[in-house]
C-alpha positions in Angstrom: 113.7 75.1 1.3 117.1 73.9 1.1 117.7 71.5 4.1 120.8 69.7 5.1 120.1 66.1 6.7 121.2 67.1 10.0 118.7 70.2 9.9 115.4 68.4 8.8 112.6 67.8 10.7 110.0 64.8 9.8 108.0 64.0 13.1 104.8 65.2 12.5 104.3 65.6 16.2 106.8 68.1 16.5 106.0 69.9 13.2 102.3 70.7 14.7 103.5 71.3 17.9 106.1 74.1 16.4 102.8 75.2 14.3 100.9 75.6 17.2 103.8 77.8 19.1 104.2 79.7 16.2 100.5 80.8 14.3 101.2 84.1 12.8 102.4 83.0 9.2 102.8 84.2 5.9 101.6 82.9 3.2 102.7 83.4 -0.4 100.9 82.6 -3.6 100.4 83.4 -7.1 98.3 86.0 -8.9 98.0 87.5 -12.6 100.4 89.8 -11.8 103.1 87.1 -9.5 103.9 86.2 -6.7 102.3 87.7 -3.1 102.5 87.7 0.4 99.6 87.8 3.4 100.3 87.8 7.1 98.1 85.9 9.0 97.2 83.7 12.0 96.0 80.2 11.8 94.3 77.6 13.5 96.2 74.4 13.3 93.8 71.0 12.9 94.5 67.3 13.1 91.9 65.8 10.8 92.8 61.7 10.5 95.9 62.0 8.3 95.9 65.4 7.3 97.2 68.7 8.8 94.5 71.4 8.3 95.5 75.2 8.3 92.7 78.2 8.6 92.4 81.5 8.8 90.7 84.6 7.3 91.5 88.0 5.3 89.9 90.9 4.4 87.4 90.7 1.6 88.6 93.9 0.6 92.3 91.9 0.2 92.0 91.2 -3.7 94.4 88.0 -2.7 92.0 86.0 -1.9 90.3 85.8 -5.4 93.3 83.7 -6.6 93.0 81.3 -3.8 91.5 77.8 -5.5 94.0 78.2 -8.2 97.1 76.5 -7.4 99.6 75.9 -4.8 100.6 77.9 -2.0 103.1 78.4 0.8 102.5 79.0 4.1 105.8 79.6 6.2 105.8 79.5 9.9 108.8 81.3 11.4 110.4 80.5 14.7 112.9 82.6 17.0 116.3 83.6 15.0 119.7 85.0 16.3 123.3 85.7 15.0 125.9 83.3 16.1 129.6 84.7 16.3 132.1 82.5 15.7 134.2 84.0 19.1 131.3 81.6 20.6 133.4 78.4 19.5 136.3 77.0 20.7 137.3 75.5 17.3 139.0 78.0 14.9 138.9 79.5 12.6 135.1 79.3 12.4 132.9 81.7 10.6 129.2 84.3 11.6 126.5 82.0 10.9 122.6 82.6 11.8 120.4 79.8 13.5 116.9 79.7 13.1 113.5 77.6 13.0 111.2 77.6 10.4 108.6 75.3 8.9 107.1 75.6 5.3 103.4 73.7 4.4 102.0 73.7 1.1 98.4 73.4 -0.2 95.8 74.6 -2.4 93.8 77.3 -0.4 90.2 77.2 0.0 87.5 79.5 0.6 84.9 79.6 3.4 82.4 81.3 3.9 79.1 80.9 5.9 79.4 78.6 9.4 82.4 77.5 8.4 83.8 81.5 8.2 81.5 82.0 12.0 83.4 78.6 13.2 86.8 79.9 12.5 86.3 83.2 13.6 84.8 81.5 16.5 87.7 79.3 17.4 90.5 81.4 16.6 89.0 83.8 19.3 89.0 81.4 21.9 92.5 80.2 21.0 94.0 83.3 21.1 92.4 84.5 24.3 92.6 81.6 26.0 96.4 83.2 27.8 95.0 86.4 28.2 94.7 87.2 31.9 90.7 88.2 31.7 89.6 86.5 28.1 87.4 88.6 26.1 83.8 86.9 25.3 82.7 87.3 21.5 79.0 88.6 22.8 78.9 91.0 20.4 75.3 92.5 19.1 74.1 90.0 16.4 74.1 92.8 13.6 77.4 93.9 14.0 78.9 90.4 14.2 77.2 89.6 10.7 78.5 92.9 9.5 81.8 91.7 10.4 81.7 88.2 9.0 80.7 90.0 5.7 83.9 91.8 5.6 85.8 89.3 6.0 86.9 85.5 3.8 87.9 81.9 5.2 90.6 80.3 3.6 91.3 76.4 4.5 94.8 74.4 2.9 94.8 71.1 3.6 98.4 70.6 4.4 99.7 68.2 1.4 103.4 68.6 2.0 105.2 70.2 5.0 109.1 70.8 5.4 111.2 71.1 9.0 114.2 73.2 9.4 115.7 73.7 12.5 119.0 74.9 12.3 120.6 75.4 15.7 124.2 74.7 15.2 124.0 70.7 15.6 127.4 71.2 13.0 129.1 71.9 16.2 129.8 70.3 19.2 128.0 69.4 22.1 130.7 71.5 24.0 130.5 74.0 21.5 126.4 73.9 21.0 126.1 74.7 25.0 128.7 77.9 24.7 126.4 79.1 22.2 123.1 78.8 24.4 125.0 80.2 27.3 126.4 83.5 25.0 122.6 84.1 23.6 121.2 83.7 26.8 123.9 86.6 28.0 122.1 88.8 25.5 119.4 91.2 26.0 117.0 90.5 23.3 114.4 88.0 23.4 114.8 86.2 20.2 118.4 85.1 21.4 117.1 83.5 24.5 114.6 81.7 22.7 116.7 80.0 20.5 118.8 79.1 23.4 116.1 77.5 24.4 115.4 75.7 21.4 118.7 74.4 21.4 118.3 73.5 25.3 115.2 71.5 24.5 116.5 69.7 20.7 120.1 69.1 22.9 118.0 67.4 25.5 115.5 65.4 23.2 118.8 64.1 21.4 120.0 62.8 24.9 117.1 61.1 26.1 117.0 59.0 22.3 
């Protein structure tokens, strides 16, 4: 990912934490045939030095056969929104587009067994745990097995990872806080969430 130095993010803290507020990934690896793309959520671990990512897929997804073979991508995308230049006060300026994003690499792993039961496990409880009466997994043993078996774990050890937020820190402060104000005048979600972002990164910056 191309990333100009004032766009890059390195602190692992925040990387995880933009992991964590941002699970549903895609990540795209090589096959016989090229490259490939599968959507997914994951669970984001800690493990002493290492960030840990895992999920599962369909057994009946023929991707996962080719995981254990080399490399793969995982990007996590964050809010995005078009910036007009009418925003600025310095012209001419030109349309841009700010956005978040994080890229980890890894060879993927399969799981299968407890390790498949844990994940499913866990990734239930994660994703429940905001939901205004959280669903218990006490489903009947045989159909939970028959589940498990239709499914794969895959595991990537996070061994590189790559920051890129890119919410117009080329501007001005003056200018950076006419562009929150605009998106937050528009209707759409995404807008207001990057204003947000650039609320949070403008007031991180001030408080270093």
């Amino acid at each position: 990912m191309y990333i100009p130095p004032r766009f890059r993010v390195e602190e692992r803290t925040e990387l995880v934490r933009f992991l964590n507020a941002h699970p549903f990934a895609s990540i795209v690896s090589a096959t016989g045939t090229g490259l490939t793309a599968t959507h997914l959520p994951f669970l984001i671990d800690e493990e002493e030095d290492a960030i840990v990512l895992r999920s599962h897929l369909a057994r009946a997804n023929p991707r996962w056969k080719h995981f254990g073979a080399g490399e793969a991508l995982v990007i996590f995308q964050g809010a995005d929104a078009y910036i007009s230049p009418g925003w600025y006060s310095q012209h001419p300026s030109v349309p841009t587009w700010d956005y978040t994003a994080v890229h980890a690499y890894g060879t993927p792993q399969l799981v299968e067994g407890d390790g498949l039961r844990e994940t499913v496990l866990r990734m239930v409880k994660r994703f429940e745990a905001d939901e205004p009466e959280e669903w218990k997994p006490d489903l009947p043993p045989a159909y939970l097995e028959g589940m498990l078996k239709a499914i794969v774990g895959v595991e990537i050890r996070v061994t590189r990872i790559e920051g890129k937020y890119k919410l117009s820190q080329n501007r001005s402060e003056e200018e950076q806080v006419q562009v929150i104000h605009a998106l937050k005048r528009r209707a759409d979600g995404k807008s207001r969430e990057v204003a947000e972002e650039m609320e949070r990164l403008l007031k991180s910056d001030a408080t270093m």
